[in-house]
C-alpha positions as CSV (number, residue, x, y, z in Angstrom):
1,X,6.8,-17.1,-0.9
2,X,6.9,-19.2,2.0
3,X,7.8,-17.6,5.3
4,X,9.2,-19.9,8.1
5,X,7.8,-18.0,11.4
6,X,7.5,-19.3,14.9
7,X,7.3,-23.2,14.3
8,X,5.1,-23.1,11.1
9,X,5.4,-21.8,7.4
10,X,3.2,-18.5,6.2
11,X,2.0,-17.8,2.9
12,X,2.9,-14.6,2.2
13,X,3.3,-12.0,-0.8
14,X,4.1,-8.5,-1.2
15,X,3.3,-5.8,-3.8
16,X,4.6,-2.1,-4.8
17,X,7.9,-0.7,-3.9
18,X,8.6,1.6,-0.6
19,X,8.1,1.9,3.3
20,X,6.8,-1.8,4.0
21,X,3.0,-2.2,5.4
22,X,2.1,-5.2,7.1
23,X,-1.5,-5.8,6.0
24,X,-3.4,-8.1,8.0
25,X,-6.5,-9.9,6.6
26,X,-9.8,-10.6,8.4
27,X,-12.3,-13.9,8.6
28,X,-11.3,-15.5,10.7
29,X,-11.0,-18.8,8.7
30,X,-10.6,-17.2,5.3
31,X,-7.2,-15.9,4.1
32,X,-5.6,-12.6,2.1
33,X,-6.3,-13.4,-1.2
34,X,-9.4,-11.0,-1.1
35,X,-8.0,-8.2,1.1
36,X,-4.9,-8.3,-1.2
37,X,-6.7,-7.4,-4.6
38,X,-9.1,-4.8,-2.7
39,X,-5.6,-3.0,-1.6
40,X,-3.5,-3.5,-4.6
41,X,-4.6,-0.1,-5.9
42,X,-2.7,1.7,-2.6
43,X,0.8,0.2,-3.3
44,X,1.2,2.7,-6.3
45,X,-1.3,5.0,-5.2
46,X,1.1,5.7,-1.8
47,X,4.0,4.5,-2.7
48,X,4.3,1.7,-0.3
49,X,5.2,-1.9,-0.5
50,X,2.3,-3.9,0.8
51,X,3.0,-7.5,2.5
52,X,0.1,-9.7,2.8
53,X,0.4,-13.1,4.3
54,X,-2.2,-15.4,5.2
55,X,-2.1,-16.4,9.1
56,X,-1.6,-19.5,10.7
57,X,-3.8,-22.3,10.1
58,X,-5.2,-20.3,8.0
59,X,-5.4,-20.4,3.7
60,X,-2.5,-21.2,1.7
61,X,-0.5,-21.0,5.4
62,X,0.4,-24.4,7.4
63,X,-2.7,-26.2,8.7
64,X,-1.5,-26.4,12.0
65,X,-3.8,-27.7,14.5
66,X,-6.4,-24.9,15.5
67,X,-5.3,-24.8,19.5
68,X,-2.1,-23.0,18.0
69,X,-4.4,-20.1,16.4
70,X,-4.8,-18.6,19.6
71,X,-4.8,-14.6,19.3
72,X,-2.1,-14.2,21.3
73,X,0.0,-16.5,19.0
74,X,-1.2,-14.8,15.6
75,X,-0.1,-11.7,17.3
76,X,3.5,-12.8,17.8
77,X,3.3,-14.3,14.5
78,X,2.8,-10.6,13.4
79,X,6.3,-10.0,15.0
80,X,7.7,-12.9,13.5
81,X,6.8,-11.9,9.9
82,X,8.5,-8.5,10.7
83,X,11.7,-10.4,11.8
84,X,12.0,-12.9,9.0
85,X,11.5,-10.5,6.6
86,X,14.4,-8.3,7.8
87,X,12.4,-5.7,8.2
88,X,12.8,-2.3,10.7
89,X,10.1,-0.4,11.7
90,X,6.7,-1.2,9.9
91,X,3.3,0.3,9.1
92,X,0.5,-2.1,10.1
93,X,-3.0,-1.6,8.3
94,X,-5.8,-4.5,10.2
95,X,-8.7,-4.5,8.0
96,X,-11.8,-6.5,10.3
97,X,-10.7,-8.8,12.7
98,X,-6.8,-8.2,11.4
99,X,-7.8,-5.2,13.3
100,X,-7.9,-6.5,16.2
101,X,-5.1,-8.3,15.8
102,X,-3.4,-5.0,15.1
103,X,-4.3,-3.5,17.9
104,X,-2.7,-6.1,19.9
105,X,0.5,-6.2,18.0
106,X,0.6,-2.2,18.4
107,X,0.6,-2.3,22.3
108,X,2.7,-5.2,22.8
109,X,5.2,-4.1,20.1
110,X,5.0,-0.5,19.9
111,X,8.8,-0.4,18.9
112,X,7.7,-2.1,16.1
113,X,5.7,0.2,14.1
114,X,6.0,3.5,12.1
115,X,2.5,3.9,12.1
116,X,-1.3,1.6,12.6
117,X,-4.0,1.8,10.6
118,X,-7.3,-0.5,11.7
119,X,-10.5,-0.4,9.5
120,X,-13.9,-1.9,11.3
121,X,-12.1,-3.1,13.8
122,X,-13.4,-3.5,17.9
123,X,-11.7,-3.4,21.3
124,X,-13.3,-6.2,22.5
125,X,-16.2,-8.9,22.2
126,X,-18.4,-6.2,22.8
127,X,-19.0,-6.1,19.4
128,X,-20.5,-9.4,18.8
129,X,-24.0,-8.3,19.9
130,X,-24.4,-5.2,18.1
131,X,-23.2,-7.2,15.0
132,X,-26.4,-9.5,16.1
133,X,-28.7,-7.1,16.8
134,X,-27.6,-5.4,13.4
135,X,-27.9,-8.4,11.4
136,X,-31.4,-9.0,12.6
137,X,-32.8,-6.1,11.6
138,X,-31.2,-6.0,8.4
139,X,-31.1,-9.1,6.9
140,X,-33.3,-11.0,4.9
141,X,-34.4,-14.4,6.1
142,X,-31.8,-16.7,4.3
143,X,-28.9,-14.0,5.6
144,X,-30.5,-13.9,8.8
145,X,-29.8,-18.1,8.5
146,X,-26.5,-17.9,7.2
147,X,-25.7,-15.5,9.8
148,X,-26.9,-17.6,12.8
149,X,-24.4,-20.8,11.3
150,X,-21.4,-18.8,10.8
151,X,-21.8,-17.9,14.8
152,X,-23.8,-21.1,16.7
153,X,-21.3,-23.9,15.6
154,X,-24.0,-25.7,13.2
155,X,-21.9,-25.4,9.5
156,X,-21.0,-29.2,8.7
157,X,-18.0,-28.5,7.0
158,X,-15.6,-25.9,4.7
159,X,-17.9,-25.7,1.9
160,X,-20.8,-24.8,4.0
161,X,-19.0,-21.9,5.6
162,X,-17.9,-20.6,2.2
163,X,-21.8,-20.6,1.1
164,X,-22.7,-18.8,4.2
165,X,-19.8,-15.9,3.9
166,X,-21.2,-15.3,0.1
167,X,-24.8,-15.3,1.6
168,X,-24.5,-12.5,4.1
169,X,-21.7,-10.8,1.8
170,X,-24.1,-7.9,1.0
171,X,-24.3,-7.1,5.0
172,X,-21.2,-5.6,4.6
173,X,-21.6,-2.8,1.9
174,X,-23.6,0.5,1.9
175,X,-23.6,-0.4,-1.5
176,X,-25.5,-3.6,-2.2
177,X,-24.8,-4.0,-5.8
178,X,-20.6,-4.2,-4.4
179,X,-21.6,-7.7,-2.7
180,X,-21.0,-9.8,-6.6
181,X,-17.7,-8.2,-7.0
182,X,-16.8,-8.8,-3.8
183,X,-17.8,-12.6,-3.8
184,X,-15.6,-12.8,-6.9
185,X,-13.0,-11.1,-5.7
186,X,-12.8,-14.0,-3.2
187,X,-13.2,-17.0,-5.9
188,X,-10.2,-18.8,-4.6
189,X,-10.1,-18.2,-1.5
190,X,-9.0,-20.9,1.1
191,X,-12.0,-21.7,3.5
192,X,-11.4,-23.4,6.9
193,X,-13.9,-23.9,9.1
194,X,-12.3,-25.6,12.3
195,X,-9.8,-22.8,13.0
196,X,-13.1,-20.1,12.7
197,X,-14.8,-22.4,14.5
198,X,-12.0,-22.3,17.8
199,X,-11.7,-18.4,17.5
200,X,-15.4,-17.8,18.0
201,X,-15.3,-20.0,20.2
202,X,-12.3,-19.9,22.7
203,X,-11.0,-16.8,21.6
204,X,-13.9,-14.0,20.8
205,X,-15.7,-15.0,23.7
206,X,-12.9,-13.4,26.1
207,X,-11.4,-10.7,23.9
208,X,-11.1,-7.5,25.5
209,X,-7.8,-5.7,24.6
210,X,-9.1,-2.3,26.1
211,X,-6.5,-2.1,28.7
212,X,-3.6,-2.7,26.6
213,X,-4.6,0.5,24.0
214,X,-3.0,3.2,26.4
215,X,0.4,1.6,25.2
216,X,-0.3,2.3,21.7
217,X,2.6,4.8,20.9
218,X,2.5,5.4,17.4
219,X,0.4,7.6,15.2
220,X,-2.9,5.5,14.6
221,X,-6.0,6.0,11.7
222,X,-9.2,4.3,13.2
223,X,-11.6,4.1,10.3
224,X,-14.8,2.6,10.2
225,X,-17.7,3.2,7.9
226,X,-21.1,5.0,8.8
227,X,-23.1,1.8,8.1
228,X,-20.6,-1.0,9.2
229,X,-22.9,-3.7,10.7
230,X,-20.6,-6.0,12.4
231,X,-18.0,-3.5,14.1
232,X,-20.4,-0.2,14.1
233,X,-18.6,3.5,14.5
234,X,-19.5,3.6,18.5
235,X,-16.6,0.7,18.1
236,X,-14.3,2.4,16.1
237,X,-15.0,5.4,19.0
238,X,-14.2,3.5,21.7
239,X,-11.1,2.8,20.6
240,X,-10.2,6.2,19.0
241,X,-10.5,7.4,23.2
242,X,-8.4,4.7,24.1
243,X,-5.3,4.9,21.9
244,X,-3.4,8.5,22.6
245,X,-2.0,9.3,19.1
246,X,-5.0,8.5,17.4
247,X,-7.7,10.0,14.4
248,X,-10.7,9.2,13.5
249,X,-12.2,8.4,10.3
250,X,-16.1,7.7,9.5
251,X,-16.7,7.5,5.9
252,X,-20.4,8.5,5.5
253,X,-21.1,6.1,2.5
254,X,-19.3,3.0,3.3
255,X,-20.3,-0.1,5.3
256,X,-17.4,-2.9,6.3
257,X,-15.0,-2.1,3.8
258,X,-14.4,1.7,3.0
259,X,-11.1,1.1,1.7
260,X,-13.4,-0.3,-1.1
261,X,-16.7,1.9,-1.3
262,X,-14.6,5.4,-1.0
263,X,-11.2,4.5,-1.8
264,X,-10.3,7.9,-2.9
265,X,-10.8,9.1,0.2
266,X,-9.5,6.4,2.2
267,X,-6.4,6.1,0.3
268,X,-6.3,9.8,1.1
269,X,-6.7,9.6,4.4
270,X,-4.0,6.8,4.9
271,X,-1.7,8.5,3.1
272,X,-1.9,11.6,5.3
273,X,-1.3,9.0,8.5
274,X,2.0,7.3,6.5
275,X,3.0,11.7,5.8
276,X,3.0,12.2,9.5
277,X,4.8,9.1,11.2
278,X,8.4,9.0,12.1
């Protein structure tokens, strides 16, 4: 469906049947069509009906011209879904930088939410180089290339970024032989360069949300796997200190995405979080 929210149109979709969760997908410059299938299996599994929407400027989403992408405007776009959609009080599960959207959203909106879930998420630009120093000792020399475009500004155009995502896609697993499903998990995904591009750019290199976490009222999972390389567990502990009614999660045998590699126990561990909210 398309979702008229704030000035612009969203792309958005839902799946299962229950209390609503607001999923929020990460890139930036990609959309939800990956993040969508990789959570499908938790709308039965919990009994929860999962709304995915791809952000502004962003996928299947408006084009809108990338100075409107600002974080702080994806954030009240977060609000604006909620409203449009009728919806009360919501779950919120950010997976990457949806994360940090998420935690945003929670702090500024904590009459909003039933309950926050973020996975490999950060508190702040902090993050950017440990994910650098990571990615240098990990990768392999084309990754180690395809790493340095996605962040210095020197992709030419859409396409480019799209090969460069797939290159360093086995970065993010514990798992390396995950990294093909992935990829074609993401076959048609929407890939926009320009709005990553102004992100990085004007919005990573300022964002610090630390002093808004205290304001995080509701109950909160912070899960991060034990071998994430972009938003590494000392991450996910920072902001398990920072937000009051929080948990945390490592899962010893997942990188970036353990709602993928252990999705047993993740989905376990979510639904315990959804169990104990309001």
């Amino acid at each position: 469906m398309q979702l008229p929210v704030n000035g612009t149109t969203l792309s958005c979709e839902t799946l299962g049947e229950g209390a609503t969760c607001l999923c929020l997908h990460g890139g930036p410059g990609t959309d939800s069509s990956g993040l969508r299938r990789s959570l499908a299996p938790l709308a039965e599994a919990l009994g929860v009906r999962l709304v995915f929407y791809d952000h502004r400027g962003h996928g299947r989403s408006e084009w809108v011209p990338v100075e409107q992408c600002t974080q702080d405007q994806l954030v009240a776009d977060v609000e604006g879904v909620r409203e449009a959609l009728g919806l009360g009080r919501v779950h919120v599960l950010g997976i990457s930088w949806g994360g940090f959207l998420a935690l945003m959203y929670a702090a500024r909106h904590p009459a909003s939410l039933r309950s926050l879930a973020v996975v490999g998420a950060a508190a702040s630009r902090d993050f950017m180089q440990r994910a650098e120093d990571n990615a240098r000792r990990q990768a392999t020399p084309p990754q180690w290339t395809a790493y340095q475009a996605l962040w210095d500004g020197s992709l030419a155009d859409d396409e480019s970024f799209h090969r460069a995502f797939d290159t360093i896609r086995p970065l993010y697993f514990f798992d390396k032989r995950l990294a093909a499903d992935s990829v074609a998990a993401r076959g048609d995904t929407r890939y926009r360069l320009a709005v990553r591009r102004f992100l990085i750019e004007h919005e990573y290199a300022r964002y610090d949300c630390r002093g808004e976490l205290p304001r995080v009222t509701c109950p909160t999972l912070v899960a991060v796997g034990r071998h994430d390389w972009i938003c590494p567990v000392d991450q996910a502990e920072e902001i398990h200190r920072l937000v009051p009614a929080s948990t945390l999660a490592v899962f010893e045998q997942s990188g970036h995405s353990p709602h993928v590699e252990e999705r047993e126990a993740f989905t376990e561990v979510l639904g315990e979080l959804l169990a104990r909210s309001p």
